[in-house]
C-alpha positions, 0 to 999 in steps of 0.5 A: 820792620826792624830798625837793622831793616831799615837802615839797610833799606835806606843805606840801599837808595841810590841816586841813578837812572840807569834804567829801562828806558823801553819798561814802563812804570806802571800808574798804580805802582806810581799812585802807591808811592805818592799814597805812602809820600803823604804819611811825611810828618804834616804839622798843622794838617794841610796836606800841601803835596801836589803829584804830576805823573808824567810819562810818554810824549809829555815828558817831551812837553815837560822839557818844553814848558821848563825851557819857555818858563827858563827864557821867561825867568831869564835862568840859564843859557841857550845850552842849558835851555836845551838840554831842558828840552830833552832831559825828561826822556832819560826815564820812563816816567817823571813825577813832579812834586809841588807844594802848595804855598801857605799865607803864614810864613812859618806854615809856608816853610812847613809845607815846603819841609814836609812836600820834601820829607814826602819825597824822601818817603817816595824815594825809599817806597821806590827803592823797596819796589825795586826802582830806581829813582833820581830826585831832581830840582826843577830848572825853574820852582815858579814854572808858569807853562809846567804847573799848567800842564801838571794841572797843579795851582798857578802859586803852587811851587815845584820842590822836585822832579823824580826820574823813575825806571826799572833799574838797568845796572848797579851804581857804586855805593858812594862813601858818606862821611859819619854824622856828626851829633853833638850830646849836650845834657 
């Protein structure tokens, strides 16, 4: 791939779910995208991304065990709580991304960078099968209820929650201002 190739690539990602509600993703497709997460930069090899795909009914169980979690952490109101319980439902599928914690304060930091930089690499592997996807924080990163069900570790911390779905729509192309880079030699 060319560097032009991938600009265009990266500069056609969108932030959406306008999509398919009815069409599923399928789970090979979903193991793919995770397979192609992990090759984010990793410093000292600890492979600290944790995946939970969730689709069906358990995209209804997500939204439950955030909203209990949500009332345990006291975060949000009754209205925001919700929401929590439905919101899951918008797409298709759901897959939660965790990152395992790390004893070392610098090395805990880095599984927390390259957990993100792995989403990143899921978010344009999406684009390129022609999903759209929407990177999400989760209500709550120490959800007690959530990494139960995801089956991920109890210290474990949520970084995201992608809504993923066959696109149903374009979305306007947002403006974004130039990078500023300061040249020092």
């Amino acid at each position: 791939m060319r560097l032009d190739e991938f600009a265009d690539l990266a500069r056609s990602r969108r932030t959406h779910m306008l999509v398919d509600k009815e069409r599923q993703v399928p789970a090979d497709l979903i193991d793919e995208l995770c397979e192609i997460g992990t090759w984010a930069p990793n410093h000292k090899r600890t492979w600290p991304w944790r995946f939970a795909h969730v689709t069906g009914d358990a995209r209804s169980r997500l939204g439950q065990a955030f909203a209990a979690d949500m009332v345990d952490a006291v975060v949000g109101d009754e209205s925001k709580r919700s929401k929590t319980l439905t919101k899951y439902e918008r797409t298709p599928s759901i897959l939660v991304v965790a990152c395992e914690p790390h004893d070392h304060p610098t090395f805990h930091d880095e599984n927390r960078d390259t957990v993100a930089a792995a989403v990143q690499n899921i978010l344009l592997a999406a684009t390129a099968a022609g999903l759209a996807s929407f990177w999400s924080t989760p209500p709550v990163a120490i959800s007690p209820r959530t990494l139960e069900l995801c089956g991920f570790g109890p210290h474990d911390r949520i970084v995201a929650v992608i809504y993923l779905g066959w696109p149903s729509a374009e979305v306007e192309t947002p403006i974004r201002p130039p990078a500023a880079v300061n040249h020092i030699s």
